[in-house]
TORMIZA-187607 format. One record per residue: x, y, z of N, C-alpha, C in turn. Coordinates in steps of 0.05 Angstrom, whole numbers, padded with zeros to 5 digits, always signed. Example, Ala and Ser with C-alpha at 12.3 -4.5 7.8 and 13.67 -1.06 7.14 Angstrom:
BEGIN
+00264-00114+00156+00246-00090+00156+00264-00066+00156;+00257-00045+00142+00273-00021+00143+00258+00001+00157;
//
This chain:
BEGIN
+01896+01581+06267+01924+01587+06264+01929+01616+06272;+01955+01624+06277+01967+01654+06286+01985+01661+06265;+01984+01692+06269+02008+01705+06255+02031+01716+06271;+02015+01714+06302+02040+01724+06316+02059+01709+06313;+02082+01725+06323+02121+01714+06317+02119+01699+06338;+02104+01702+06367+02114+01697+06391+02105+01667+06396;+02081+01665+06389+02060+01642+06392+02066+01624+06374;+02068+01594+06375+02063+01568+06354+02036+01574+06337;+02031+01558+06320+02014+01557+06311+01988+01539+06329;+01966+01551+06328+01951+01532+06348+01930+01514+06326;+01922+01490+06321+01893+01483+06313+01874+01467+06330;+01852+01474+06319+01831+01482+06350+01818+01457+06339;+01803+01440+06354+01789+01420+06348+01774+01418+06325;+01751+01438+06317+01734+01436+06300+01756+01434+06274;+01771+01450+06277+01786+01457+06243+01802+01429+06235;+01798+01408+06253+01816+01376+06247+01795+01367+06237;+01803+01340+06211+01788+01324+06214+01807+01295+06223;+01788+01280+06222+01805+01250+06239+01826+01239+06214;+01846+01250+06231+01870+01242+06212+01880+01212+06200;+01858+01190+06221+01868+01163+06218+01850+01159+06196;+01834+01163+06194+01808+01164+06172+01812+01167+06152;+01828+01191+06144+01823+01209+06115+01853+01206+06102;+01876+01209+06122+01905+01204+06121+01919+01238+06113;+01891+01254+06114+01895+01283+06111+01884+01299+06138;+01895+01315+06146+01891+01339+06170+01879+01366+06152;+01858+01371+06159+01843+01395+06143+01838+01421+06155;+01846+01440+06147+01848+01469+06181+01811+01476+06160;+01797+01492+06179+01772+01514+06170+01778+01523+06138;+01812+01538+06135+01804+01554+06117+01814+01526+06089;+01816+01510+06097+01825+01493+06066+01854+01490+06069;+01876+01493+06085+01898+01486+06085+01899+01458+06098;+01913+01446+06079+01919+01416+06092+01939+01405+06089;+01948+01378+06107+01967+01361+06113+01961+01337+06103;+01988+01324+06096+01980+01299+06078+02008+01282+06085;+02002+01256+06087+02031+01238+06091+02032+01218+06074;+02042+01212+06058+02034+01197+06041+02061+01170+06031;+02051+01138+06038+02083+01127+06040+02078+01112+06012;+02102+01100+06011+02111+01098+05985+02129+01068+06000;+02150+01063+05988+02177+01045+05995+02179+01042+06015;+02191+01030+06027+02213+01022+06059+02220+01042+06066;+02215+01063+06081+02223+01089+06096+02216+01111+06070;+02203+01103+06061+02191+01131+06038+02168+01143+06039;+02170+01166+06050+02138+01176+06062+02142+01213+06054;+02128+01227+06039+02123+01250+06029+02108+01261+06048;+02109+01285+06063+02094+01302+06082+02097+01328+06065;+02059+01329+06059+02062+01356+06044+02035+01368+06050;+02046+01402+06050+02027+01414+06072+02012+01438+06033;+01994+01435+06036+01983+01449+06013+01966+01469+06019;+01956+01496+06000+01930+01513+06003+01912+01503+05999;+01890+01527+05999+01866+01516+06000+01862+01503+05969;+01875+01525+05955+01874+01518+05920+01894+01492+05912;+01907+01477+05926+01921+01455+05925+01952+01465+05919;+01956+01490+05919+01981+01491+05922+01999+01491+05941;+02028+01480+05932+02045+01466+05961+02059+01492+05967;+02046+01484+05998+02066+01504+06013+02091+01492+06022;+02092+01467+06025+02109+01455+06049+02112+01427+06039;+02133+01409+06034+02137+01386+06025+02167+01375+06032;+02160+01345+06047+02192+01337+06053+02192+01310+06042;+02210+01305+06029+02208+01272+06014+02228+01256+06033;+02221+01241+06044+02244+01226+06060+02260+01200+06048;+02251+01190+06015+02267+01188+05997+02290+01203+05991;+02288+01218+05982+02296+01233+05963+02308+01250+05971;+02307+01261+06012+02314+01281+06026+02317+01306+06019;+02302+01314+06004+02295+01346+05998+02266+01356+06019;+02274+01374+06014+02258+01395+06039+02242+01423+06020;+02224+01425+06012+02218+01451+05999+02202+01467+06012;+02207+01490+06014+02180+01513+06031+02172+01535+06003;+02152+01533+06002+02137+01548+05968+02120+01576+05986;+02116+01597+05969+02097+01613+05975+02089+01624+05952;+02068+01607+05950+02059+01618+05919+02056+01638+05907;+02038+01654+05934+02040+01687+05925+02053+01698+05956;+02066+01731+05945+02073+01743+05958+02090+01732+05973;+02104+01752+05991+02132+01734+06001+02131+01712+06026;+02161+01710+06030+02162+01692+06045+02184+01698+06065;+02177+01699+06092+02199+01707+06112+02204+01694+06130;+02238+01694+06139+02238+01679+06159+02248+01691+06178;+02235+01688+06208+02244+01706+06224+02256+01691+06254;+02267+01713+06263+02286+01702+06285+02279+01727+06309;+02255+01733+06316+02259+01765+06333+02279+01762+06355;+02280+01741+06368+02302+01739+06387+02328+01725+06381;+02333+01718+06364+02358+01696+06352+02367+01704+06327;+02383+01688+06322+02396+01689+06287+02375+01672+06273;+02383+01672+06244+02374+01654+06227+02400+01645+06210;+02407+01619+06212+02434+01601+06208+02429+01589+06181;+02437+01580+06163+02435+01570+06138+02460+01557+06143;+02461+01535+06141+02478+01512+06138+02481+01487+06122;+02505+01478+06101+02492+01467+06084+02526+01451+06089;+02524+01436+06080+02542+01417+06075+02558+01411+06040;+02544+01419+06012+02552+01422+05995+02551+01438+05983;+02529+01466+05995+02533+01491+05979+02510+01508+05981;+02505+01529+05976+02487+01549+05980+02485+01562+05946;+02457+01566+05944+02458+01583+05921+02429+01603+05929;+02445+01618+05903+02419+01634+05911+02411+01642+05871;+02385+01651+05868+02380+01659+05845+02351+01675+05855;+02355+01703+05837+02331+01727+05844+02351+01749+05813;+02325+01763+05813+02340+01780+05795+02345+01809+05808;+02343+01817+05830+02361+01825+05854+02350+01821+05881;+02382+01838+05888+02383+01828+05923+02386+01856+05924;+02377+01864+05953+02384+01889+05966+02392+01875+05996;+02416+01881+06004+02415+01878+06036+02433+01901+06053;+02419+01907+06070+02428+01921+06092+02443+01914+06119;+02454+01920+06122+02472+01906+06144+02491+01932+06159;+02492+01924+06180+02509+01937+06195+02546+01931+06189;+02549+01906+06189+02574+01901+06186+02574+01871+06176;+02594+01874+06160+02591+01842+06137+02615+01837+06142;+02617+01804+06140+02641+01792+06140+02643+01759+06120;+02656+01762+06094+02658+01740+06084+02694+01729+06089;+02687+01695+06095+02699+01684+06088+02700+01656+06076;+02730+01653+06060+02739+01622+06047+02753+01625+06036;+02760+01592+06015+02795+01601+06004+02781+01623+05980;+02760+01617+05961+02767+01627+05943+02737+01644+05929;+02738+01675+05917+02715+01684+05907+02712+01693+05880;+02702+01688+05864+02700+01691+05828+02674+01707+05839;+02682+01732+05822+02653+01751+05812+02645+01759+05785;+02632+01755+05773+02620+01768+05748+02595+01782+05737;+02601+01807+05735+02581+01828+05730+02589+01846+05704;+02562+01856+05690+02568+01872+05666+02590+01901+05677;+02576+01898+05700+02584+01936+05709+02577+01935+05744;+02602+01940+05749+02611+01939+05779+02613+01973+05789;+02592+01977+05809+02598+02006+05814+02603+02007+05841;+02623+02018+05866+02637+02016+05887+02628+02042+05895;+02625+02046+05923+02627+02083+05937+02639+02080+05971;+02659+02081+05971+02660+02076+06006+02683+02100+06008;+02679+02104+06042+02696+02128+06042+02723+02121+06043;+02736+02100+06055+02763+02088+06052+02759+02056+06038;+02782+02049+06032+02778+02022+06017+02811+02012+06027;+02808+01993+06033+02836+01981+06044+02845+01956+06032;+02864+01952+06016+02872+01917+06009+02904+01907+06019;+02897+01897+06037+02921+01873+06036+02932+01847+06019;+02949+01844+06005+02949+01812+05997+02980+01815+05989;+02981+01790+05987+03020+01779+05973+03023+01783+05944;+03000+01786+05933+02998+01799+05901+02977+01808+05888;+02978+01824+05876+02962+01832+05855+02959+01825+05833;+02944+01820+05819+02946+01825+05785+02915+01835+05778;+02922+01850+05764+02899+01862+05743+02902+01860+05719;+02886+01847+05697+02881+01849+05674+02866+01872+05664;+02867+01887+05639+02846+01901+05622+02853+01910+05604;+02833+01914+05584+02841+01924+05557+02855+01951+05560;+02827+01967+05569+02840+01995+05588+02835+02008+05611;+02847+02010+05615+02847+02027+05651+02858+02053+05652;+02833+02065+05659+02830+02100+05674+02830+02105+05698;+02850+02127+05704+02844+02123+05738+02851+02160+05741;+02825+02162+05756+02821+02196+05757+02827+02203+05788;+02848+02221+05793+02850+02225+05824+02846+02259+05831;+02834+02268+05836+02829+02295+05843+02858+02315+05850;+02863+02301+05881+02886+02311+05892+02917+02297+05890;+02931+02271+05898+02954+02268+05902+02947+02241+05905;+02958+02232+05871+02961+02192+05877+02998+02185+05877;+03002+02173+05906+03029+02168+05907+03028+02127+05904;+03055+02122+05890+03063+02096+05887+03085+02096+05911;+03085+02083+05933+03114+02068+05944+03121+02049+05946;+03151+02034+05928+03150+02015+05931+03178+02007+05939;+03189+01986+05936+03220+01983+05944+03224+01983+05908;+03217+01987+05894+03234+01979+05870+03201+01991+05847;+03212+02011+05821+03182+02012+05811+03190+02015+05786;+03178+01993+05767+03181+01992+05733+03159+01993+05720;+03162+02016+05688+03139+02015+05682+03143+02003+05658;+03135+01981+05640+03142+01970+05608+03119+01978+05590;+03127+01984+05575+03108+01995+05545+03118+01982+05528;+03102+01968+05513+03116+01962+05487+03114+01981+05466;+03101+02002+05467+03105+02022+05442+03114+02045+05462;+03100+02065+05474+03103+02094+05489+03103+02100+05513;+03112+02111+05522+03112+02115+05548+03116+02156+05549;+03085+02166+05561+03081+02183+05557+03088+02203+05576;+03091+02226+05591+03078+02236+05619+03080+02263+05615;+03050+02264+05621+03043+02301+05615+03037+02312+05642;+03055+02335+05643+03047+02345+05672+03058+02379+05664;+03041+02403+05676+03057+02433+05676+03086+02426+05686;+03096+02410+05707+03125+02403+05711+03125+02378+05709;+03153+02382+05713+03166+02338+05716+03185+02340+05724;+03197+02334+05753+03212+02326+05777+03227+02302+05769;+03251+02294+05759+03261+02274+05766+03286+02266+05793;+03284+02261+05809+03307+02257+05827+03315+02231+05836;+03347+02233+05841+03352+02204+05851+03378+02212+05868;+03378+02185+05890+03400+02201+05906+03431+02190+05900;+03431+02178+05872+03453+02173+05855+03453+02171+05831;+03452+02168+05809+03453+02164+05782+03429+02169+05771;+03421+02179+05750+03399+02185+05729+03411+02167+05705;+03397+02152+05692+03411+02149+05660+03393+02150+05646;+03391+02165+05623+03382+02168+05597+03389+02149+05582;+03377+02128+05559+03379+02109+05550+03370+02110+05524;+03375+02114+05496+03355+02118+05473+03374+02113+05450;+03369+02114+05423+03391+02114+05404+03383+02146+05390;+03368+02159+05404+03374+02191+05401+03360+02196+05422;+03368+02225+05440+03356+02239+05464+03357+02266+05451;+03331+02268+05454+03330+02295+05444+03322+02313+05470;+03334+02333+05479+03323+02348+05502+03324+02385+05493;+03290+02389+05495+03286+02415+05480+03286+02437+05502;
//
């Protein structure tokens, strides 16, 4: 067998044994092939180590496909191409993390649910488009160094108890009417 990317795998005469014989393919180091039928079109192809564990198994019952690496990892590579994952009812993934690097990412579909204890973000611009917003939270802080502006065609703020605003000044302008509204205005 090879490790090169470039090359198939080769096996060389001596490392076979007679496959019609045994119903198993045996390489030198103890890796072997096994076909094994069962039902009317039911036949298991499973490729194992030397220690009997499965590397490789396809049930053509049952149409699952598994690739195992018992120890240490497992990669799949493409040096000249992509690598495509395509699935027809869904993709999952489970690890207790991911790191990925990428040059440029692009998700899409209709719809994305995320849930994390603690979401931490760093990019130098952040851009959102959409027809609405909503945010929920108990409480929300929002710290801006220099100059956070709101523009909107129309801008309300409701409190059910206070409505606070601390600033060294406070600017109100309008290019018609101001109204003060209270059952006392006190102005100090």
């Amino acid at each position: 067998m090879t490790r090169d990317d470039s090359e198939a795998p080769v096996a060389t005469a001596e490392a076979v044994v007679d496959l019609a014989a045994t119903g198993t393919l045996t390489t030198l180091t103890g890796v072997s092939a096994s076909i094994t039928r069962g039902a009317v079109d039911a036949e298991v192809l499973r490729v194992v180590d030397a220690d009997g564990r499965l590397l490789f198994e396809h049930n053509t019952s049952t149409r699952v496909t598994v690739i195992v690496a018992p120890e240490g990892d497992l990669e799949l590579r493409a040096p000249r191409g992509r690598v495509r994952i395509v699935a027809a009812e869904g993709f999952e993934l489970e690890t207790p993390s991911v790191h990925a690097k990428v040059g440029e990412a692009r998700v899409e579909g209709r719809t994305l649910s995320t849930t994390f204890e603690r979401m931490k973000t760093a990019a130098g611009v952040i851009e959102t488009s959409a027809g609405r917003i909503l945010e929920r939270a108990k409480n929300a802080y929002r710290e801006v160094e220099e100059l956070s502006q709101t523009r909107a065609g129309r801008l309300r703020l409701v409190a059910e108890k206070t409505v606070s605003m601390l600033g060294q000044r406070a600017v109100v302008k309008a290019k018609e009417d101001v109204k003060i509204k209270g059952d006392k205005v006190y102005l100090a």
